[in-house]
BALOBA-1460 file (C-alpha; in Angstrom, 3 decimals):
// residues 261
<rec num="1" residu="x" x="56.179" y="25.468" z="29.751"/>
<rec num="2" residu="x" x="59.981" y="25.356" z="30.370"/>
<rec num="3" residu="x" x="61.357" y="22.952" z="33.037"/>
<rec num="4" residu="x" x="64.552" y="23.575" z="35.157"/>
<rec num="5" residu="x" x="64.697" y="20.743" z="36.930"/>
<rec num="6" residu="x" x="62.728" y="21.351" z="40.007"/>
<rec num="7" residu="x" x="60.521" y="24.385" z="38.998"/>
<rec num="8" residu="x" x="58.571" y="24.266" z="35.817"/>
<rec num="9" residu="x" x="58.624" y="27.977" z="34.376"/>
<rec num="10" residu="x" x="55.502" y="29.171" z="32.226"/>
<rec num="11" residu="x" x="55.037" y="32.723" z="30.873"/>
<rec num="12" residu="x" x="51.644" y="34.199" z="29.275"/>
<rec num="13" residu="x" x="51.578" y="37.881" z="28.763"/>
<rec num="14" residu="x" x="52.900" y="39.881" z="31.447"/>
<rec num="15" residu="x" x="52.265" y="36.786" z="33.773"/>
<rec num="16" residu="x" x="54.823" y="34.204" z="34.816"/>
<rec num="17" residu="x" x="54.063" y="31.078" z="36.890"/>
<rec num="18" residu="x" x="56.713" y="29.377" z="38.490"/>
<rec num="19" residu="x" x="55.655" y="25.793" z="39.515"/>
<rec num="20" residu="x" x="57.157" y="24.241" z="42.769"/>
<rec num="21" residu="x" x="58.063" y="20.932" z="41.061"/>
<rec num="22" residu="x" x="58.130" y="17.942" z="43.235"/>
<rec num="23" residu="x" x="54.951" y="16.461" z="43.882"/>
<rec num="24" residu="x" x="55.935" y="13.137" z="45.622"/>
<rec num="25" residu="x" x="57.157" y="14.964" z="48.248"/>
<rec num="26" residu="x" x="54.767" y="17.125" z="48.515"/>
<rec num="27" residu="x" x="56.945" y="20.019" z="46.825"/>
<rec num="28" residu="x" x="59.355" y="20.384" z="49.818"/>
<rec num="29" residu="x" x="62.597" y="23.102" z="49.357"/>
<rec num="30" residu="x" x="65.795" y="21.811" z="48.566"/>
<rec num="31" residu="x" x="68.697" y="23.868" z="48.396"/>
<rec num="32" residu="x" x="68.686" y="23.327" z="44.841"/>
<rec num="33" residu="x" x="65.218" y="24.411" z="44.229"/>
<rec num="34" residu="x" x="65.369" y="27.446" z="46.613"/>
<rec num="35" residu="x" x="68.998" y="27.998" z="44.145"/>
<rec num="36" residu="x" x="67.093" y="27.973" z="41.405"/>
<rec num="37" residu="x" x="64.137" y="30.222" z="43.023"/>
<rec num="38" residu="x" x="66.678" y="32.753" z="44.009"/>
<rec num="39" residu="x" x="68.139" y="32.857" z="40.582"/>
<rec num="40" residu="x" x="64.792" y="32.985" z="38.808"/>
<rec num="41" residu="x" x="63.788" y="35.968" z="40.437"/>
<rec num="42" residu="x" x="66.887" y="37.759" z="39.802"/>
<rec num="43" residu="x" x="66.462" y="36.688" z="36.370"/>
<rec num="44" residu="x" x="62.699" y="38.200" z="36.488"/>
<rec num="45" residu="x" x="63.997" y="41.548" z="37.752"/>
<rec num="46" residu="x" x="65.374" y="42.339" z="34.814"/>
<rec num="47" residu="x" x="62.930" y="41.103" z="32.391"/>
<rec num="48" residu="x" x="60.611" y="43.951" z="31.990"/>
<rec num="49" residu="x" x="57.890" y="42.313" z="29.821"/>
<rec num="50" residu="x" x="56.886" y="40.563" z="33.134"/>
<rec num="51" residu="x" x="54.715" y="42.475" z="35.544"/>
<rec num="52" residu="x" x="52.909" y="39.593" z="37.918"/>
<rec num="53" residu="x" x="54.761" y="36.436" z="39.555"/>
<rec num="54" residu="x" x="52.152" y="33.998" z="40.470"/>
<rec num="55" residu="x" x="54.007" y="31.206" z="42.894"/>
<rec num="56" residu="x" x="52.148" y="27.477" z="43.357"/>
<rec num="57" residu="x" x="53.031" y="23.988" z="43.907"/>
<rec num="58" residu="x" x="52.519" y="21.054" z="41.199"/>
<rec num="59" residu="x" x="49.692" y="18.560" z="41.650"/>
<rec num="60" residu="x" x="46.695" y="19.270" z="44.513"/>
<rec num="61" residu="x" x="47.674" y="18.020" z="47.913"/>
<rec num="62" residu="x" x="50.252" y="20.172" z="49.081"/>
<rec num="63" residu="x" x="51.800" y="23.996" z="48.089"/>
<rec num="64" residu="x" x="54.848" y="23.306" z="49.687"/>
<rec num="65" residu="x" x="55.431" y="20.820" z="52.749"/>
<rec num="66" residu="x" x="58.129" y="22.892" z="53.950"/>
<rec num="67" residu="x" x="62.687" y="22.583" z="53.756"/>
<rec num="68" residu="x" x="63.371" y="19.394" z="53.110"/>
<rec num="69" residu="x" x="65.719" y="18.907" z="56.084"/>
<rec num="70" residu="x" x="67.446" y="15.284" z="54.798"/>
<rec num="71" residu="x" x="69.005" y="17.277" z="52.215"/>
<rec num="72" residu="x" x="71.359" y="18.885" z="53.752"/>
<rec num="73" residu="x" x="73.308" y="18.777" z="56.908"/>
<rec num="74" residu="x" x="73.088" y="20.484" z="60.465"/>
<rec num="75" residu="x" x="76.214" y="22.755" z="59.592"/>
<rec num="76" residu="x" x="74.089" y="24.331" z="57.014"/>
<rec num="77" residu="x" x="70.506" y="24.499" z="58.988"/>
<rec num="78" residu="x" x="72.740" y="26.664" z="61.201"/>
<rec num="79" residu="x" x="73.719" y="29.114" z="59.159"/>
<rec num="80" residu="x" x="71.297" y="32.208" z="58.390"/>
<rec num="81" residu="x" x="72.876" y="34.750" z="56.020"/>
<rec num="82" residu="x" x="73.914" y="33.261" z="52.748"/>
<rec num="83" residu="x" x="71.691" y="29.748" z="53.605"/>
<rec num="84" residu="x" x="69.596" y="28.822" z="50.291"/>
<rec num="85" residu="x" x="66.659" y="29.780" z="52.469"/>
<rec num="86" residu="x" x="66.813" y="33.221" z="53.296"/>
<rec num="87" residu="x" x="68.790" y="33.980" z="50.193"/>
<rec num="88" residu="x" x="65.340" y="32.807" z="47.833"/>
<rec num="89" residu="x" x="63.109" y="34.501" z="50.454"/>
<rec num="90" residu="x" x="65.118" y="38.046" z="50.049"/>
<rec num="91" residu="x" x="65.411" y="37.167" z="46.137"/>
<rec num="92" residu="x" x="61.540" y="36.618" z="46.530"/>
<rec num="93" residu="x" x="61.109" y="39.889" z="48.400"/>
<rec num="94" residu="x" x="62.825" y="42.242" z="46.878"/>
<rec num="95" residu="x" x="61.672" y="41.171" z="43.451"/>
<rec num="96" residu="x" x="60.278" y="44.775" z="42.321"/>
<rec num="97" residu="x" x="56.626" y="43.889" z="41.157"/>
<rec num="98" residu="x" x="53.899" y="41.585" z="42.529"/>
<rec num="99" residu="x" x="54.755" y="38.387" z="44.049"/>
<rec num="100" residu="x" x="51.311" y="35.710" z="44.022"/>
<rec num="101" residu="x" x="51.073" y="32.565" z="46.255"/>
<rec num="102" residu="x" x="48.454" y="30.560" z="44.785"/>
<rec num="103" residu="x" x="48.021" y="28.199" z="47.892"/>
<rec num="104" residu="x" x="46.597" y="25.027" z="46.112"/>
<rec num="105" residu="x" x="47.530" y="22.794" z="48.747"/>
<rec num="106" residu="x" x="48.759" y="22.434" z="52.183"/>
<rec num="107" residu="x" x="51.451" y="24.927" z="53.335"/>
<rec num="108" residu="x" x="53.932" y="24.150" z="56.180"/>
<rec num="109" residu="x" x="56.992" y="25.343" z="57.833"/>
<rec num="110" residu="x" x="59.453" y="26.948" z="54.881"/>
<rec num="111" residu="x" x="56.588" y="26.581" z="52.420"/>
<rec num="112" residu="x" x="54.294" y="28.438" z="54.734"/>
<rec num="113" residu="x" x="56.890" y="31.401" z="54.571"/>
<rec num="114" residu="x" x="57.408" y="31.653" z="51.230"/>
<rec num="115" residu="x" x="53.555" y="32.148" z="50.684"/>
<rec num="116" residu="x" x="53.902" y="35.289" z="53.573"/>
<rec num="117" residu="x" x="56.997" y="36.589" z="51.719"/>
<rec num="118" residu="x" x="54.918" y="37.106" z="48.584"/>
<rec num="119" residu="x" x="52.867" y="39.906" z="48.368"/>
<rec num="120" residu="x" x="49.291" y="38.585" z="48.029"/>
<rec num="121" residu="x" x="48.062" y="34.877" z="49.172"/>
<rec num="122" residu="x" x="45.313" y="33.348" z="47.336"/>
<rec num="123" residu="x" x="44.021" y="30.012" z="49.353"/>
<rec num="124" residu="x" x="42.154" y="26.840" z="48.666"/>
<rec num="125" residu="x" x="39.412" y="26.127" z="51.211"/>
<rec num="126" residu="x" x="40.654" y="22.785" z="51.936"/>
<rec num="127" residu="x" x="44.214" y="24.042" z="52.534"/>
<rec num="128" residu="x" x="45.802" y="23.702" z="55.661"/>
<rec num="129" residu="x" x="48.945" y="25.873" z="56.656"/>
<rec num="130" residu="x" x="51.114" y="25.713" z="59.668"/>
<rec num="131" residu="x" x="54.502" y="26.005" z="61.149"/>
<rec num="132" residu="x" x="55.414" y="22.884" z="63.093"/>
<rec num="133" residu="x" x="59.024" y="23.442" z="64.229"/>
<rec num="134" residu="x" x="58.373" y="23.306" z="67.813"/>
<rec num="135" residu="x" x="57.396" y="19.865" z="67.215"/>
<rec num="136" residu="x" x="59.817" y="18.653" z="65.469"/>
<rec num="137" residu="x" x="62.603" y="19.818" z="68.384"/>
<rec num="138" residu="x" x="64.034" y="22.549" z="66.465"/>
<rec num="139" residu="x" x="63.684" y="26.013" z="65.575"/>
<rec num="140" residu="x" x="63.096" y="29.091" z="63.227"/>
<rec num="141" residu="x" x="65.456" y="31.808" z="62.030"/>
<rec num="142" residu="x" x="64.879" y="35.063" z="62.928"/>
<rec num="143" residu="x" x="64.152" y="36.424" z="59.664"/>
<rec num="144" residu="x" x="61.432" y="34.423" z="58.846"/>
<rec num="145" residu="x" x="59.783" y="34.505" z="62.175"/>
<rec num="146" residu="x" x="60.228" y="38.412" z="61.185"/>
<rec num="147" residu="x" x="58.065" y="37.834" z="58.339"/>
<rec num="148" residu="x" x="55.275" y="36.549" z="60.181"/>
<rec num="149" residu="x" x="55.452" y="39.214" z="62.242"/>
<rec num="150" residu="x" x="55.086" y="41.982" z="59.907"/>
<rec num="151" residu="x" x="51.534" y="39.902" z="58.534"/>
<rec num="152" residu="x" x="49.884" y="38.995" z="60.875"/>
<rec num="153" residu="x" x="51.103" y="40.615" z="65.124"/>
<rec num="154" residu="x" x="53.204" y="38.795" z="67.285"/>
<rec num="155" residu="x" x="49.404" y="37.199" z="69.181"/>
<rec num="156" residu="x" x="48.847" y="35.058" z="65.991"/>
<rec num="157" residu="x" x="52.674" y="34.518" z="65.378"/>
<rec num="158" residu="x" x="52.566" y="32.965" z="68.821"/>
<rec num="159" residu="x" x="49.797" y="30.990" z="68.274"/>
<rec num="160" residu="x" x="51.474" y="29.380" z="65.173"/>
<rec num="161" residu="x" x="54.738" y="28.762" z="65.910"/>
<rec num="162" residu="x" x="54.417" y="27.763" z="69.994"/>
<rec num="163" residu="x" x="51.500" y="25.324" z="69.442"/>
<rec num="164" residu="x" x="52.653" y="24.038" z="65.462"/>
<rec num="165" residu="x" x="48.669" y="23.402" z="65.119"/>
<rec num="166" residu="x" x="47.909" y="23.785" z="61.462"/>
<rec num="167" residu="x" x="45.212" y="25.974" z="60.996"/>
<rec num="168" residu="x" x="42.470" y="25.941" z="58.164"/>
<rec num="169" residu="x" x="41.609" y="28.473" z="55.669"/>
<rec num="170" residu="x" x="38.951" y="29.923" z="57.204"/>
<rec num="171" residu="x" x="41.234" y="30.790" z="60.291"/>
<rec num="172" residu="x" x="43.711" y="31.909" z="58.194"/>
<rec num="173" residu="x" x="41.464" y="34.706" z="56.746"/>
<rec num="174" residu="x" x="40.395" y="35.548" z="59.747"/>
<rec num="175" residu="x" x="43.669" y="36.655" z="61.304"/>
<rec num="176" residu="x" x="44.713" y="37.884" z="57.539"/>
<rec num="177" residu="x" x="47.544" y="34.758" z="56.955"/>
<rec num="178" residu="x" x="46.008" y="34.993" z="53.868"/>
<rec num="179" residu="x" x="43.893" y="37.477" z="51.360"/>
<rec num="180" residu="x" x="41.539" y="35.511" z="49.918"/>
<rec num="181" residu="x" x="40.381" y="31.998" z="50.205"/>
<rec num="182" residu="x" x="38.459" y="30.696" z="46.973"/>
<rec num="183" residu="x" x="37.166" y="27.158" z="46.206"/>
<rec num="184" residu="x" x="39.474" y="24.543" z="44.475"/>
<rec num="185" residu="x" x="37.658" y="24.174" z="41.588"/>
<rec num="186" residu="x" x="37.827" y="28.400" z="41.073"/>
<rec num="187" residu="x" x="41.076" y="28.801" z="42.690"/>
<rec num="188" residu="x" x="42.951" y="29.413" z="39.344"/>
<rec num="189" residu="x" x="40.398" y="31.463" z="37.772"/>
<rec num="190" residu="x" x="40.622" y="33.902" z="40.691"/>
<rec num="191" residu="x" x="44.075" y="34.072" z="41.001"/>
<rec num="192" residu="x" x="44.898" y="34.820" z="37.494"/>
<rec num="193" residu="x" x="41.929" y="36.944" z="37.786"/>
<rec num="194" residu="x" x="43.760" y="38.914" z="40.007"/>
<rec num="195" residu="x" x="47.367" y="38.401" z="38.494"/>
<rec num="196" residu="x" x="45.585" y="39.759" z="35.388"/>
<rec num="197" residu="x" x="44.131" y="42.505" z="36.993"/>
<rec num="198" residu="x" x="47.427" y="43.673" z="38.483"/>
<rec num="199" residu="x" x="49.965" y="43.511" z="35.332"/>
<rec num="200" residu="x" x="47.166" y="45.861" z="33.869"/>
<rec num="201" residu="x" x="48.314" y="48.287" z="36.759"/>
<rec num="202" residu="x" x="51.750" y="51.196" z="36.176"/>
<rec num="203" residu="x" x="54.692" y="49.456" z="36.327"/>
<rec num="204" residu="x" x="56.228" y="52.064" z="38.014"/>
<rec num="205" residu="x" x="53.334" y="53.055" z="40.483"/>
<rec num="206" residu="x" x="54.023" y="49.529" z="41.779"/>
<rec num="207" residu="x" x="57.336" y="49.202" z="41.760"/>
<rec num="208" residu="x" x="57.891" y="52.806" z="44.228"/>
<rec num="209" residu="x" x="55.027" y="51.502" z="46.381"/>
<rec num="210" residu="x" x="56.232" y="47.644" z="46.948"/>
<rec num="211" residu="x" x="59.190" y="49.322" z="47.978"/>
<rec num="212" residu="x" x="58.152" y="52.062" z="50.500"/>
<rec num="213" residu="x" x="56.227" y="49.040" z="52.094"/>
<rec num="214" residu="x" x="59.623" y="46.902" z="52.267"/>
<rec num="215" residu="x" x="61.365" y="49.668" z="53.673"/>
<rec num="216" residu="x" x="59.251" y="50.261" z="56.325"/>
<rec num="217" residu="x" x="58.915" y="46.389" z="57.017"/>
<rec num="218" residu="x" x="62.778" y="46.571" z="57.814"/>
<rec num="219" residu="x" x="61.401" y="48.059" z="60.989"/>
<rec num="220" residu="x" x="64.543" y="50.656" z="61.303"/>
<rec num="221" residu="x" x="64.306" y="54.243" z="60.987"/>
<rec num="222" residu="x" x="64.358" y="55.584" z="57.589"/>
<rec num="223" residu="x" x="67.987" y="55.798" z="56.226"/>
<rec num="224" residu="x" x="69.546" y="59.037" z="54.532"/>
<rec num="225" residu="x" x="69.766" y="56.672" z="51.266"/>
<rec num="226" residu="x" x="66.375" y="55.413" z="51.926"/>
<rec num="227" residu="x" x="65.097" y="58.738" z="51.820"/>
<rec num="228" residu="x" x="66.677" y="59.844" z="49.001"/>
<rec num="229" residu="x" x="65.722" y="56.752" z="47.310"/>
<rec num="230" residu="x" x="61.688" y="57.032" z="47.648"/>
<rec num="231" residu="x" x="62.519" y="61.085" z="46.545"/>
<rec num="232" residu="x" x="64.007" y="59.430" z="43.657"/>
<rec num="233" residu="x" x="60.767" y="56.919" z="42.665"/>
<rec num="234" residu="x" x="58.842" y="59.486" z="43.443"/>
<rec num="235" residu="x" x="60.648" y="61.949" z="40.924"/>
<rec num="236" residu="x" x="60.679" y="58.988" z="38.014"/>
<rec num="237" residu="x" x="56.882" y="58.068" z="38.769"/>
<rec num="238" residu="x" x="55.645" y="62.035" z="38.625"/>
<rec num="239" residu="x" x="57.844" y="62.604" z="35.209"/>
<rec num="240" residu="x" x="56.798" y="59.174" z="33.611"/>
<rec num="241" residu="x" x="54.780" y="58.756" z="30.820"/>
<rec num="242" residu="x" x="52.721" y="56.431" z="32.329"/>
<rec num="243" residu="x" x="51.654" y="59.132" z="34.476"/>
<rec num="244" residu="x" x="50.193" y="61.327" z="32.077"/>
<rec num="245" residu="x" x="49.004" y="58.326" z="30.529"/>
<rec num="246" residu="x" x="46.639" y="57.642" z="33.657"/>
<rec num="247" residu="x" x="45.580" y="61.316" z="33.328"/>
<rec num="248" residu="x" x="44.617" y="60.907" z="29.754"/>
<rec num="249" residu="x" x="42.547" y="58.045" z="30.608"/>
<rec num="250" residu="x" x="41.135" y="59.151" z="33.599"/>
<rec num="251" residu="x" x="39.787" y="62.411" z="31.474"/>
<rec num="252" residu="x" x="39.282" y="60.355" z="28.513"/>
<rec num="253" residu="x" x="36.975" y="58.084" z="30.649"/>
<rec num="254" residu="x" x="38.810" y="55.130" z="28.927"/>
<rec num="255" residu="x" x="41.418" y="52.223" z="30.391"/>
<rec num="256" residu="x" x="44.907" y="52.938" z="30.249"/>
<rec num="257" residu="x" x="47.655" y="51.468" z="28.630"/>
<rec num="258" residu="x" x="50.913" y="51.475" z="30.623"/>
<rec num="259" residu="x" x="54.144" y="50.866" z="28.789"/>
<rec num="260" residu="x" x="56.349" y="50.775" z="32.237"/>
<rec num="261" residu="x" x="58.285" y="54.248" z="31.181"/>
């Protein structure tokens, strides 16, 4: 497992597990770990032996307790573009392939919305999660109040951000916060189940479809270069060789191997 600093880095297969590494305080964001979030990611993009991200937090109490607000100063809470925070979120987001949170602990505030900017949330049933700025006298920025939105409707994005009541895992399910809630002691196993499951999946396939979903979670109209850019995945997918690789199998009644080309 390779360390940098506040994340602990650990590849096996197509897998990679980045570790939110600061357990005595309860793995809180710091503009230096969400800096070296951000550049992980980009550094993932580009590594093409890597088709599953799973995201947790070190130790069992917490996921992520949130932005570490003592770390920086009220100048830079203000700011929105460019901020370490929405910078790692977008880095998380736009990363091309699937994106894991492996709740294994609490989730609040900033950690909360990491866990809804990945793709897929796998919980623990004794996590809780919530977003607790309105009692803390401050607020939320836009784009990750945005996020929540998308998930789960604006009735449960009330719900958690005007009352900052955590709620448990059970709840969470329930108004789909989350996609599956395992116990502790099997939490791992299913989520790597699942991670395992997925880099087994066309590179490709995933890669057009993860971003036809982003682009329509923008919320805008479609875009002329939008457009021309799901023509374009769609063109690469259809003339791949992974695609008449999933033929073969399918006639072949066998399990295919995807290369990514």
């Amino acid at each position: 497992m390779a360390e940098n600093k506040e994340i602990l880095i650990k590849t096996e297969g197509s897998i990679c597990t980045l570790t939110l590494n600061r357990p005595e305080k309860r793995n809180s964001l710091t503009p230096e770990t969400l800096g070296l979030l951000t550049e992980e990611f980009l550094r993932l993009g580009k590594a093409t032996e890597i088709r599953c991200v799973v995201i947790r937090g070190s130790g069992n109490r917490a996921f992520c307790s949130g932005y570490d607000i003592a770390t920086i100063s009220d100048e830079e809470i203000a700011i929105e573009d460019g901020h370490p925070l929405t910078e790692a979120m977008r880095a998380v987001k736009s990363y091309p392939l699937p994106v894991i949170a492996m709740i294994n602990g609490h989730a609040f505030g900033a950690g909360l919305e990491l866990a809804v900017t990945c793709d897929l949330r796998v919980c623990a049933d004794d996590a809780k999660l919530a977003i607790p700025p309105a009692k803390l006298g401050v607020t939320y920025h836009y784009s990750g109040i945005k996020q929540f939105l998308n998930l789960v409707g604006p009735g449960f994005t009330r719900e958690l951000f005007l009352t900052g009541n955590p709620v448990n895992a059970e709840r969470a399910l329930e108004k789909r916060l989350v996609d599956h809630v395992v116990e502790r002691d099997k939490l791992e196993e299913f989520t790597y189940g699942l991670a395992e499951g997925i880099s087994e999946n066309a590179p490709l396939s995933m890669i057009s479809m993860k971003k036809m979903i982003n682009i329509w979670e923008e919320g805008r109209p479609v875009s002329e270069e939008n457009e021309e850019l799901i023509r374009s995945l769609f063109a690469k997918v259809r003339k791949s060789s992974d695609s008449e690789e999933g033929k073969r199998a399918f006639l072949g009644k066998r399990k295919p191997v995807f290369k990514g080309e």
